[in-house]
N, C-alpha and C positions, 0 to 999 in steps of 0.2 A: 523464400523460406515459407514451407507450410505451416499452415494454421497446427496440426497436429505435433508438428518440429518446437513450434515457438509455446505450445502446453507446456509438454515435456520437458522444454529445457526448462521453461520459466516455475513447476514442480517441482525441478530437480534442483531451483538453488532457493527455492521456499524448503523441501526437505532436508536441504544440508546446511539451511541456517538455522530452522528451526527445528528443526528434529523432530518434523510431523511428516508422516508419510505419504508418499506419493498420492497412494492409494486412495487414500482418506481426502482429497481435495477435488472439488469437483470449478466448474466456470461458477457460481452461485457460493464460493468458499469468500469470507471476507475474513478480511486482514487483523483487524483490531479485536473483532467478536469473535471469530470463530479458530483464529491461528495464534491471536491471545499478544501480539504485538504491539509494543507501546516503547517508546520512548529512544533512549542509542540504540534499540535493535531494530529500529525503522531506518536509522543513518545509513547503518550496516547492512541492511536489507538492499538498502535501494541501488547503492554504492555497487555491491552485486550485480545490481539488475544492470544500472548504467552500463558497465563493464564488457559483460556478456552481448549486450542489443544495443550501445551507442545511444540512450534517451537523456535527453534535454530534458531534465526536473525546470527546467526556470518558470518560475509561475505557482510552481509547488509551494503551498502556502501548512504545513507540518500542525498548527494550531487548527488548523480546522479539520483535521483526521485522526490524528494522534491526543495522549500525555505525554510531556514530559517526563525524564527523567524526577522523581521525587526528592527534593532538600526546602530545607527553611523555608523558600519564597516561594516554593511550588504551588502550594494549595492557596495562598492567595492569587498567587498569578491566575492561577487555573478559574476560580470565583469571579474575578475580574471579569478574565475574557469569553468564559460561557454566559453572564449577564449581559457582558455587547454582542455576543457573535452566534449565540443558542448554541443547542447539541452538536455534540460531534457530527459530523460526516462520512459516509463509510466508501470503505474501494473495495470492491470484489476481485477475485481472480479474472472475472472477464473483463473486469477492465481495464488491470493491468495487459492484460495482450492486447487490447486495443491501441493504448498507449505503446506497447511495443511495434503493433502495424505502424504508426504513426511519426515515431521515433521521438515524440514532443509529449509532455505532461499535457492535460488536458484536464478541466473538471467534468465529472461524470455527471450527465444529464438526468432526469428524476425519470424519462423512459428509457435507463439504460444504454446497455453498447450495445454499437453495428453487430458485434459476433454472435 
């Protein structure tokens, strides 16, 4: 599967879950900041991606990337564990296709993916 194969599909089910366009996403596009996803549309996200490329999330740790879903206990949960665990975390589109080369979650290194 080419590198160009495994963009475009992996575009093409970021465009039709979130109804941002192809066009508009580049490797440097990230998840939470820039395609604005947070919470069950990350479940449904991934669920997607699984699907399509066969990836092992195990390891995938949701609190260090994501919000939750917002009710009652939210914003304390959320207080709690950005006091233990600092800021967010971000994933780009590059490195979700790395994770797709790999077929395994992996955490994203502070210099970036191989791609």
């Amino acid at each position: 599967m080419s590198f160009t194969y495994r963009f475009n599909q992996l575009t093409a089910i970021l465009s039709n879950e979130l109804g941002v366009q192809t066009k508009d996403m580049t490797l440097n596009t990230r998840l939470r900041e820039d395609l604005k996803i947070d919470g069950d549309d990350v479940d449904a996200l991934f669920c997607k991606i699984a699907e399509q490329f066969c990836i092992d999330w195990q390891g995938f740790v949701f609190y260090h990337y994501f919000h939750e879903e917002p009710h009652l206990f939210s914003l304390l949960f959320e207080c709690y564990y950005r006091k233990s665990h600092g800021t967010l975390k971000t994933i780009t589109v590059s490195h979700l296709l790395s994770v797709i080369e790999r077929g395994v979650w992996f955490e994203p290194s502070q210099f970036g993916t191989y791609i």
